[in-house]
C-alpha positions in Angstrom: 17.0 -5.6 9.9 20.5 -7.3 9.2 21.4 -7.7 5.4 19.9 -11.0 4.4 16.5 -9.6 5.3 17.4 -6.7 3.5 18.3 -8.7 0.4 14.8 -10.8 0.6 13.0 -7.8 0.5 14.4 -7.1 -3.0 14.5 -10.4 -4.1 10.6 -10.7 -3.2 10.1 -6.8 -4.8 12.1 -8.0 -7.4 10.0 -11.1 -8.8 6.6 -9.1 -7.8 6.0 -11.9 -4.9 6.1 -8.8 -2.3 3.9 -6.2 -4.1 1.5 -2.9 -2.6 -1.8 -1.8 -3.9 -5.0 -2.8 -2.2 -5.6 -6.8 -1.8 -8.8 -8.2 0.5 -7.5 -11.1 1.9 -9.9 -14.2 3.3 -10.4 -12.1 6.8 -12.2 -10.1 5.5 -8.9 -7.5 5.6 -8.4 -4.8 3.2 -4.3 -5.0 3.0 -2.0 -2.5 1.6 0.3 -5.3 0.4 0.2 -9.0 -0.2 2.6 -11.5 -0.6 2.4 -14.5 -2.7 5.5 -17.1 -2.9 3.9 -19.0 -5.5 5.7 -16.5 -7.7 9.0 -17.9 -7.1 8.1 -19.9 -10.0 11.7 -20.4 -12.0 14.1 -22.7 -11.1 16.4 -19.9 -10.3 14.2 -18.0 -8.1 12.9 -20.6 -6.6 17.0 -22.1 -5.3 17.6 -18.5 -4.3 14.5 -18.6 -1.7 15.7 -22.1 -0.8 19.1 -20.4 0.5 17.2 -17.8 2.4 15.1 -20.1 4.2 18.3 -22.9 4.7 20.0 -19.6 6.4 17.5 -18.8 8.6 17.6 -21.6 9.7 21.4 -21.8 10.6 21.1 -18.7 12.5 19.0 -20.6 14.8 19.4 -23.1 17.4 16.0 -25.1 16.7 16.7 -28.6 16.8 15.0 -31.1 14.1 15.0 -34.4 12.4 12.9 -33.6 9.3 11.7 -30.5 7.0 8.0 -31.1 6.3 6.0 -29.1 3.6 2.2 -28.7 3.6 0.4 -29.6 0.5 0.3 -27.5 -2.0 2.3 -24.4 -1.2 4.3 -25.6 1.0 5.7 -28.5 -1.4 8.7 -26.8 -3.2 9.2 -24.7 0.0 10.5 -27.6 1.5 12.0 -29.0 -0.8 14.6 -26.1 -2.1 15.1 -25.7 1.7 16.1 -29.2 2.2 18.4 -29.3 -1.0 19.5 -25.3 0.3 20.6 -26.9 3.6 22.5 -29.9 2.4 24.3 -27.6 0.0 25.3 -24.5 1.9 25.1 -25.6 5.2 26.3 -29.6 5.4 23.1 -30.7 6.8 21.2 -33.6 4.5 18.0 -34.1 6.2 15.1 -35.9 4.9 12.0 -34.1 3.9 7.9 -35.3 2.9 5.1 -33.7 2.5 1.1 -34.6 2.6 -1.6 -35.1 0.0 -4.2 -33.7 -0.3 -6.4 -37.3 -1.4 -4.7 -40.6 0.0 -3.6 -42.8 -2.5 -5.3 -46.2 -3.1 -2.4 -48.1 -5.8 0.9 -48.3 -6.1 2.4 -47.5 -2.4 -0.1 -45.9 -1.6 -0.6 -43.3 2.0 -1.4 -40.1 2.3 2.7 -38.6 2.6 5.5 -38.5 0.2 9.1 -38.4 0.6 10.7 -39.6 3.6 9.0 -41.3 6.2 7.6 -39.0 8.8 9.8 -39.6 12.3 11.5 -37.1 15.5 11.2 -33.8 15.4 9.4 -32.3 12.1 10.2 -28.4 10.8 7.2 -27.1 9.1 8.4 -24.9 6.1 5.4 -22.3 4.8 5.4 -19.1 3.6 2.9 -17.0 5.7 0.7 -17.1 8.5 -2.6 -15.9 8.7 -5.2 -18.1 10.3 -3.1 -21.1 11.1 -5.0 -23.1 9.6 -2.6 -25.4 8.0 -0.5 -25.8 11.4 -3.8 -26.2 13.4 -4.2 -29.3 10.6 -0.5 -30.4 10.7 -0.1 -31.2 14.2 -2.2 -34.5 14.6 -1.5 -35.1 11.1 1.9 -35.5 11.5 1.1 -36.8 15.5 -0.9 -39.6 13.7 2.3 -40.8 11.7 4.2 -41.2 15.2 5.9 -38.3 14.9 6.0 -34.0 16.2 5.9 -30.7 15.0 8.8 -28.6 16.7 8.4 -25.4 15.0 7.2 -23.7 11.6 9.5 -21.2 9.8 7.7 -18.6 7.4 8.8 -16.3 5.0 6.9 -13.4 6.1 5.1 -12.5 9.1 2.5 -10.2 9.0 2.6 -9.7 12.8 -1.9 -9.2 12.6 -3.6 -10.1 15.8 -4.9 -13.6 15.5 -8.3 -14.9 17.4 -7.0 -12.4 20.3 -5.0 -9.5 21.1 -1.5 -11.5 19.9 -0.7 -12.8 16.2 -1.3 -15.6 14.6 2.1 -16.7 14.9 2.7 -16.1 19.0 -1.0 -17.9 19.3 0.1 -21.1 17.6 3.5 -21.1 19.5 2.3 -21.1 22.8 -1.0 -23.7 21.9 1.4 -26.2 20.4 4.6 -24.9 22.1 6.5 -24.3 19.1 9.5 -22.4 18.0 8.1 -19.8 15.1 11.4 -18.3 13.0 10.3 -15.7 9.7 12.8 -14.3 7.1 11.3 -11.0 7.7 8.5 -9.4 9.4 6.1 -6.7 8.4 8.7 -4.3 10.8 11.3 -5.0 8.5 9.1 -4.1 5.6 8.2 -1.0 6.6 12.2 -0.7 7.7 12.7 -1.0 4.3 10.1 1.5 2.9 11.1 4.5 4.7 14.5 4.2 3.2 12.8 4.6 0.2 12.0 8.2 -0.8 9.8 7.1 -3.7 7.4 5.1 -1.7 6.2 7.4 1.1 2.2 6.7 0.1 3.2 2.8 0.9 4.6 3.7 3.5 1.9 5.5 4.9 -0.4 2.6 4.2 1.4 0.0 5.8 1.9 2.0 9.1 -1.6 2.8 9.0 -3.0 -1.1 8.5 -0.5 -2.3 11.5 -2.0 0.2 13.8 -5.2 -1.1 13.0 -4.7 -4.7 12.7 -1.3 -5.2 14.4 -0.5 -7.6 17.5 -0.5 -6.4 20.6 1.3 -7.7 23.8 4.4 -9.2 22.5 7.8 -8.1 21.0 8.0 -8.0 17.0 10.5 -8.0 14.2 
């Protein structure tokens, strides 16, 4: 875990978007922590998480045309990374995102922002499922263009329909490049620092036994 990860880890503690207790998530899951980004919901927080996304991203090679955000959550996600980008890192790229019901006045379409074209980042904050990238993909096909990777916030690293996660699953159907900000490794990194938090600890260790992926290098 290098010290940006480190940092988001706080940051996320800090405005309870990262928080442990017992959560039952839509698998079915009991989980020891959940994390919920529609928390980073001041204008301060929210241009802070832009910069940790926009550096992710310059610590990778990925090449892409256009930052693409899936309706709703994924909406200011792509946008502070987009405005992140052109500020700390020189790059001004153009950015759209989806709605959920097509619009029949004015301009009309189902997208807004910049016109869908090349090579499309998708900008989310976890992955469970995959549903939304399943849906993306000939969505954004359909507009004549292609999804080239998805960068999360967290990954939970959980096996997805097989023995691999989620994540790894998607990457190889679709063949895209998958980047996180951190990983559930890096969370529990950070716990055992922490001599207060042992129990969480514990927990979390205990849930990515049981539910963790399997066959593939993590964190």
């Amino acid at each position: 875990m290098d010290a940006n990860q480190h940092r988001f880890i706080e940051f996320a503690l800090e405005n309870r978007v990262l928080r442990f207790g017992t959560f039952m998530l839509k698998s079915g899951r009991e989980s020891p922590y959940f994390f919920n980004s529609g928390l980073f919901n001041r204008g301060a927080s929210l241009a802070r998480l832009g910069h940790f996304y926009a550096d992710t991203i310059a610590a990778t090679d990925l090449e892409f045309d256009m930052l693409y955000g899936a309706a709703y959550k994924g909406i200011p996600l792509a946008t502070a990374t987009a405005a992140a980008l052109a500020q700390a890192h020189g790059r001004d790229l153009p950015w759209c995102f989806d709605r959920k019901e097509e619009k029949d006045h004015g301009e009309g379409g189902g997208w807004v922002g910049a016109p869908l074209a090349g090579r499309v980042l998708m900008v989310d904050d976890v992955i469970s499922a995959g549903t939304s990238v399943r849906t993306a993909v000939p969505l954004i096909a359909k507009a004549g263009a292609r999804l080239v990777g998805v960068l999360i916030a967290l990954d939970r690293q959980e096996r997805g329909t097989g023995q691999t996660s989620a994540m790894h699953e998607l990457a190889s159907r679709y063949r895209l490049h998958t980047v996180s900000i951190i990983s559930v490794d890096h969370v529990i990194e950070f716990l055992a620092e922490k001599t207060d938090m042992r129990d969480e600890l514990a927990r979390m260790k205990d849930y990515l036994a049981r539910y963790g992926a399997r066959g593939e290098e993590t964190g």
